[in-house]
C-alpha positions in Angstrom: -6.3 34.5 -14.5 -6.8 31.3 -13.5 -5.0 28.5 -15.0 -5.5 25.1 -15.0 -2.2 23.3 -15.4 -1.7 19.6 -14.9 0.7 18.5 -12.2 3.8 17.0 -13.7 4.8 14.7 -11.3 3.0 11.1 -10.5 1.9 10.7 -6.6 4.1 7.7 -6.8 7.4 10.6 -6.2 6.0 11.6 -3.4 7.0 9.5 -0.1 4.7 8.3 2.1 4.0 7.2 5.9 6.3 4.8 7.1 5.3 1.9 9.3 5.5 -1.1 9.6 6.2 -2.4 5.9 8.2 -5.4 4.6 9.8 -8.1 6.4 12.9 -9.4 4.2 14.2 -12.7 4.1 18.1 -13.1 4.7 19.1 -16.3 4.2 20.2 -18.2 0.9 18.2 -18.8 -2.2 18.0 -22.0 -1.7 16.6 -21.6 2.0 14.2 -19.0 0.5 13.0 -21.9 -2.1 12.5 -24.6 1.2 10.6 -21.8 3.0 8.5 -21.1 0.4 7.7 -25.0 0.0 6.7 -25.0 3.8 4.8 -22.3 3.5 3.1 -22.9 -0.1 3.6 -18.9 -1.0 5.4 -17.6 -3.8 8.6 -15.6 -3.5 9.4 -11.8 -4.4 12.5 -11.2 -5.0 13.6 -7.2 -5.5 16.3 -7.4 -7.7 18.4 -4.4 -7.6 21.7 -2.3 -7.9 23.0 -0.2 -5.4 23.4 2.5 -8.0 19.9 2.4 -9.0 17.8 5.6 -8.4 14.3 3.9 -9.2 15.6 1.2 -6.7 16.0 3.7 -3.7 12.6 5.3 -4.5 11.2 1.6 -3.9 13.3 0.9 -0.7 13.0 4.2 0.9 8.9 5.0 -0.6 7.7 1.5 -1.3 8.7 -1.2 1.0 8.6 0.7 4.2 4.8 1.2 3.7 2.3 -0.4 6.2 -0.2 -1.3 3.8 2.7 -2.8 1.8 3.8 -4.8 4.6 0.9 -6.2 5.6 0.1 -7.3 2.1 3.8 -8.7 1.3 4.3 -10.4 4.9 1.3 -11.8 4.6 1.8 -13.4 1.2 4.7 -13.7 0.4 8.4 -14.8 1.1 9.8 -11.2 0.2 14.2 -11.4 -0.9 16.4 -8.3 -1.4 19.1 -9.3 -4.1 22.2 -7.0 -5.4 22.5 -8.6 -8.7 26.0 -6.8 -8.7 27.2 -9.1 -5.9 27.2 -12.2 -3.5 24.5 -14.6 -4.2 22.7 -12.2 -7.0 25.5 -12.9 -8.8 24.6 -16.5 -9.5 21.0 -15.8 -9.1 20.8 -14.1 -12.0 22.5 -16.8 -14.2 18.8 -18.4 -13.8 16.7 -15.4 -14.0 18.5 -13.0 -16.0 18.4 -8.8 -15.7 18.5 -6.7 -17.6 17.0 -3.4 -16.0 17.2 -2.7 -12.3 15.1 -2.6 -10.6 13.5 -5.9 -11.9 10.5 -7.7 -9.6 10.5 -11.4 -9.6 7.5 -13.2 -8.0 9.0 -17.5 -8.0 7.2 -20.1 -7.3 8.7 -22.9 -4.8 9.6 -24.8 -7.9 12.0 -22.0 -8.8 9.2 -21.2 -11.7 8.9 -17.9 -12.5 5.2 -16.6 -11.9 5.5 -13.2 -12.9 8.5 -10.6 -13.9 7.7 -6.5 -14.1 10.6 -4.3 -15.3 10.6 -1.0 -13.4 9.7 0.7 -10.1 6.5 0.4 -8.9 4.4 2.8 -6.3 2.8 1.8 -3.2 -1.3 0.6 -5.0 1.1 -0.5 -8.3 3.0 -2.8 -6.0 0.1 -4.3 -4.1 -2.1 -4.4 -7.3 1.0 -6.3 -9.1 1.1 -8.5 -6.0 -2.8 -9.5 -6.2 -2.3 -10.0 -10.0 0.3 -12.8 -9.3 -1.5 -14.3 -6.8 -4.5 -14.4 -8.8 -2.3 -15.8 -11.3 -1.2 -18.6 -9.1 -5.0 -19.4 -7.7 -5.3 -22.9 -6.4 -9.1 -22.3 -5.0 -10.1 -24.4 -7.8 -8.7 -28.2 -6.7 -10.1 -27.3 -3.6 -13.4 -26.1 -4.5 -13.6 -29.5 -6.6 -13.1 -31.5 -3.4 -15.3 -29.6 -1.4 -18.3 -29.8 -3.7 -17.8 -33.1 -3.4 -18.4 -33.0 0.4 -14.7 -33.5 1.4 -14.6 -31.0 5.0 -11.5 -32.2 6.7 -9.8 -29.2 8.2 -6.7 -29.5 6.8 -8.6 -29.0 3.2 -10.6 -26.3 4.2 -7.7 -24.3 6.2 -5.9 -24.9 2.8 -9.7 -23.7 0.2 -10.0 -20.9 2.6 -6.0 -19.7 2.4 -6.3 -20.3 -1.5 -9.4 -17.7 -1.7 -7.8 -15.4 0.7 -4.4 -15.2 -1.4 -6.7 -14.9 -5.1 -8.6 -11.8 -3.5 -12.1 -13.7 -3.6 -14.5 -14.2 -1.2 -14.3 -16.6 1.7 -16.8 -16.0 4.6 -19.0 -18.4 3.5 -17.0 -21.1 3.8 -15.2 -19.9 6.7 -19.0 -19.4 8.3 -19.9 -23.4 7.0 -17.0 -24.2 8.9 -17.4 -22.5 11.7 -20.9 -23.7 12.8 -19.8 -26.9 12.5 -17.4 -27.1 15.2 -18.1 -27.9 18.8 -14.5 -27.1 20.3 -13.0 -23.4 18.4 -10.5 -23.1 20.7 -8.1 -26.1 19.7 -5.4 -25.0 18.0 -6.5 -25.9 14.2 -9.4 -23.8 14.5 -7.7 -21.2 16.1 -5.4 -21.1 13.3 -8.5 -21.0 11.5 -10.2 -18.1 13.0 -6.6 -16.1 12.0 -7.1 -17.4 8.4 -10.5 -16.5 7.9 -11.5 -12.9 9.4 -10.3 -11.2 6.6 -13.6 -7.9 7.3 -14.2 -6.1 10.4 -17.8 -6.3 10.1 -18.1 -10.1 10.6 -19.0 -13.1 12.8 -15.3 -14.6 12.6 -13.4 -11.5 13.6 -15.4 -10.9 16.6 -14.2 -14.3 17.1 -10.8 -13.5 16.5 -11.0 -10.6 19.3 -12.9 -13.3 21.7 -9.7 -15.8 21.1 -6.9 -13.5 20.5 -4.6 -14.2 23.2 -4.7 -18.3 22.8 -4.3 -17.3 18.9 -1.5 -14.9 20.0 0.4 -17.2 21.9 -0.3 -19.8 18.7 1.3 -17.5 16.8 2.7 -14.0 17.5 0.6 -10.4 18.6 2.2 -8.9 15.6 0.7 -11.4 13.5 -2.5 -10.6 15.3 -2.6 -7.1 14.8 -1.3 -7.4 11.2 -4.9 -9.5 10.4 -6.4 -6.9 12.6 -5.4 -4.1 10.7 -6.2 -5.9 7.1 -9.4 -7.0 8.2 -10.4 -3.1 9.6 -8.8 -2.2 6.1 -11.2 -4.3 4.1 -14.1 -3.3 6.1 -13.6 0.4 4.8 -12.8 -0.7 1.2 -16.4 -2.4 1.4 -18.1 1.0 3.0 -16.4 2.9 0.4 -17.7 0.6 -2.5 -21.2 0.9 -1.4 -21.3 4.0 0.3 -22.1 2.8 3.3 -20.9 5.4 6.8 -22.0 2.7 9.0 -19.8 0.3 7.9 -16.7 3.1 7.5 -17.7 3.7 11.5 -17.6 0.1 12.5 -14.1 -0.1 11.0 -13.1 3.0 12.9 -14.2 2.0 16.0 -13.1 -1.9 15.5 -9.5 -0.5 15.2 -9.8 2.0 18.1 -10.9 -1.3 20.3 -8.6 -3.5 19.2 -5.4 -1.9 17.8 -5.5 1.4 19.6 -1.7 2.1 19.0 -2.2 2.9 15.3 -5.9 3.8 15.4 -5.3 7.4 15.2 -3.9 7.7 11.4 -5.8 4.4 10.6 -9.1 6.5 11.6 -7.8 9.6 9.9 -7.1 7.8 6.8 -10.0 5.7 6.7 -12.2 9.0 6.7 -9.8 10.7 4.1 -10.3 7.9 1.7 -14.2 7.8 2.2 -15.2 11.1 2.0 -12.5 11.7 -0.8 -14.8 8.9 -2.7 -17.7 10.5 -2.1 -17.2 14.1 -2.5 -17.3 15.4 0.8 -14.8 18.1 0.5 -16.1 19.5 4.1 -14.8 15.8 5.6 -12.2 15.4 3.9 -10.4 18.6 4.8 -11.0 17.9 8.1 -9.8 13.9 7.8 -6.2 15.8 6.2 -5.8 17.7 8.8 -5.8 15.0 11.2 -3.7 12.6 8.9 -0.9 14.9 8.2 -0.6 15.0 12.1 0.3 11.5 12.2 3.5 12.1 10.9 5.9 14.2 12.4 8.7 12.3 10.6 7.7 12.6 7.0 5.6 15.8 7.0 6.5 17.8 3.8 6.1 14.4 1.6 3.0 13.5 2.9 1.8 17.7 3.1 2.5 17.2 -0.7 0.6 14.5 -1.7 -2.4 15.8 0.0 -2.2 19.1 -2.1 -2.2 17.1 -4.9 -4.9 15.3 -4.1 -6.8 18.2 -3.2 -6.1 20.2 -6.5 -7.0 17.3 -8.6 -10.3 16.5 -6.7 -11.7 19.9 -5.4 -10.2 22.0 -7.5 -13.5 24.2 -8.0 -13.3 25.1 -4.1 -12.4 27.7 -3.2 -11.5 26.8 0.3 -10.2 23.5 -0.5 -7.7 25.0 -2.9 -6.7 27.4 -0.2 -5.6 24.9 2.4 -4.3 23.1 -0.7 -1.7 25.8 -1.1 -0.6 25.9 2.4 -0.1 22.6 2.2 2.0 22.4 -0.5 4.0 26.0 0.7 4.9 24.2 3.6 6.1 20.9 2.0 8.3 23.0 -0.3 9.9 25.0 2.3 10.2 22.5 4.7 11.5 20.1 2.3 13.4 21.5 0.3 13.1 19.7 -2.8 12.3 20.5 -6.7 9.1 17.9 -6.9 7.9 20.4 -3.9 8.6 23.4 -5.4 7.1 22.2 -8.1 4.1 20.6 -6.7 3.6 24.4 -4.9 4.3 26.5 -8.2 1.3 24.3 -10.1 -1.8 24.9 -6.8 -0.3 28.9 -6.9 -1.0 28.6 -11.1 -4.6 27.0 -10.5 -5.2 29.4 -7.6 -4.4 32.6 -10.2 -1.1 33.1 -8.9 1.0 33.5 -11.5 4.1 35.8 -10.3 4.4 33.9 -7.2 4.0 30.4 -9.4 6.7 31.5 -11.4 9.2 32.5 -8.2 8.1 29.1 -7.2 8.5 26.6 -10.3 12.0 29.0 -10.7 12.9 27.8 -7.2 12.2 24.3 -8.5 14.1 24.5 -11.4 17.2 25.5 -9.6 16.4 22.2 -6.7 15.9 20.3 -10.7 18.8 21.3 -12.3 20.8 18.5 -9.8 18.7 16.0 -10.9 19.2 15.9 -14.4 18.1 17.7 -17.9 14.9 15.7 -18.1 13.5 17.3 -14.5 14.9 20.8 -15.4 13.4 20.3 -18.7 9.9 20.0 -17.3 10.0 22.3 -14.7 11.7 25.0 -17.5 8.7 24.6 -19.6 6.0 25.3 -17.1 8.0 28.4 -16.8 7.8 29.1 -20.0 3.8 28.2 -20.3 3.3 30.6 -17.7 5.2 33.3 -18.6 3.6 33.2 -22.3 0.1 33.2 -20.4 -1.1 29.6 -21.3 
């Protein structure tokens, strides 16, 4: 019989590809505060225990994540504080705590802008992180001056950043800009070009691959690449939205061009997420298997969180469930945890399984029993569910 159980366990247990996530700042609050003047971002501050499990699940799931870093760095001035020690210590006589871990996002004032109680996974975190910056929108002053016919550089650099950092849209005015200048290679506009090519499939990135190494050398390859990779990113999130292969294929091949060292998964990815979105189960299989490749390092997490994803989207094919459960077998014996045990025992119950499910969810619960009474508790009443027949 085939049963139909819901997985458990959130995708936000699972671990995911590292790269290259978030850049922390190390020196003093106060230095943090003066940065974040120069700079005109907001803080984040993680602040944390070192006994904290939810906090290790952030610094060893969370922060390490490429698409996290190149959100955070981007935006942000990010801070690491042990609010059981040195300088957390007095930081939280300001901003008090009273769960761990709590997320403060500070404005260079010192205001607080936003404070979220609890772990967050890897879309949470970036959606949390567009939600204060939308919060914090200064697009407005500069739209007023702008309308007004105000184009000095220094205003538009500043209108453009502001739209950037709320999530809305800023080619047109980077494009106005743009055609008006005779000289693109001074070192403003440069700056400029790095600002503003925030898709693939535009006029001002191919701009930004015409200029990059003067804007390198303004500013740093890594900073580059990081745009890069955003702006191929966005391109996909825009083919996704409208359906649209040809501009999923321009991103691919943009990244392949231009940031060939992590075009591979970035490819891989780009396809998984597309043809996820669209229902192509025939793609999509084939997109996984070239993802999970890309990481040697961390292949039973990310094996896991594929098998999730395709028991909960293609669940009614009968290949895709297959590959589904070889997924998830070999994330549960090479890992050698209870989420994937557990993870394997629920795709062998949806698959008809049920004596292997059972071995399974029992190996789980013995992996569980170490983690504490709520995770034995769980994985002890799927047992029980399955045994009775539900």
């Amino acid at each position: 019989m085939r049963l139909t159980i819901l997985l458990f366990f959130a995708m936000c247990t699972l671990p995911r590809l590292q790269g290259q996530g978030m850049e922390f700042f190390h020196g003093t609050w106060a230095e943090a505060l003066e940065e974040a003047k120069k700079q005109d971002r907001i803080i984040f501050v993680d602040a944390f225990a070192v006994w904290c499990g939810p906090c290790k699940m952030m610094a060893q799931n969370v922060f390490p994540d490429e698409k996290v870093g190149a959100f955070y760095n981007r935006n942000f001035i990010n801070m690491k504080l042990d609010m059981e020690q040195g300088e957390g210590l007095e930081f939280r006589k300001t901003y008090p705590v009273a769960a761990f871990p709590t997320l403060f996002y500070i404005d260079a004032q010192g205001k607080v802008v936003q404070q979220v109680r609890g772990a967050q996974d890897v879309n949470g975190f970036i959606d949390l992180g567009k939600k204060v910056m939308a919060k914090a929108d200064r697009s407005g002053e500069y739209a007023a001056e702008y309308d007004k016919g105000n184009r000095d550089p220094e205003l538009v650099l500043k209108y453009v950043q502001a739209l950037n950092k709320a999530g809305k849209p800023s080619l047109q005015i980077s494009n106005e800009y743009i055609r008006g200048q005779k000289d693109l290679t001074t070192p403003q506009n440069l700056n400029f070009i790095l600002e503003a090519a925030v898709v693939a499939d535009s006029k001002v990135f191919d701009l930004l691959v015409e200029h990059r190494a003067k804007i390198a050398k303004l500013n740093s390859e890594e900073a580059v690449k990081s745009r890069i990779y955003q702006a191929c990113e966005a391109t996909v999130l825009k083919a996704i939205e409208f359906r649209n292969r040809e501009l999923l294929e321009e991103a691919k091949s943009k990244m392949k061009k231009n940031y060939a060292e992590k075009s591979a998964a970035f490819v891989a990815k780009a396809e998984m997420d597309y043809s996820l979105q669209a229902g192509e189960v025939k793609e999509y299989l084939a997109a996984v298997k070239a993802y999970t490749g890309q990481a040697p390092g961390n292949q039973p997490a990310e094996l896991a969180k594929v098998a999730i994803t395709i028991s909960n989207s293609f669940h009614s094919d009968e290949k895709a469930m297959k590959q589904a459960e070889g997924y998830a077998k070999e994330a549960a014996e090479a890992g050698g945890n209870y989420e994937h045990y557990f993870t394997y025992a629920n795709i062998l119950a949806r698959n008809g399984k049920k004596e292997e499910a059972i071995k399974a969810a029992e190996k789980s619960l013995e992996l569980a029993k170490t983690k504490g009474v709520g995770a034995s508790r769980n994985v002890q009443i799927f047992i029980e569910r399955l045994k009775a027949g539900d």
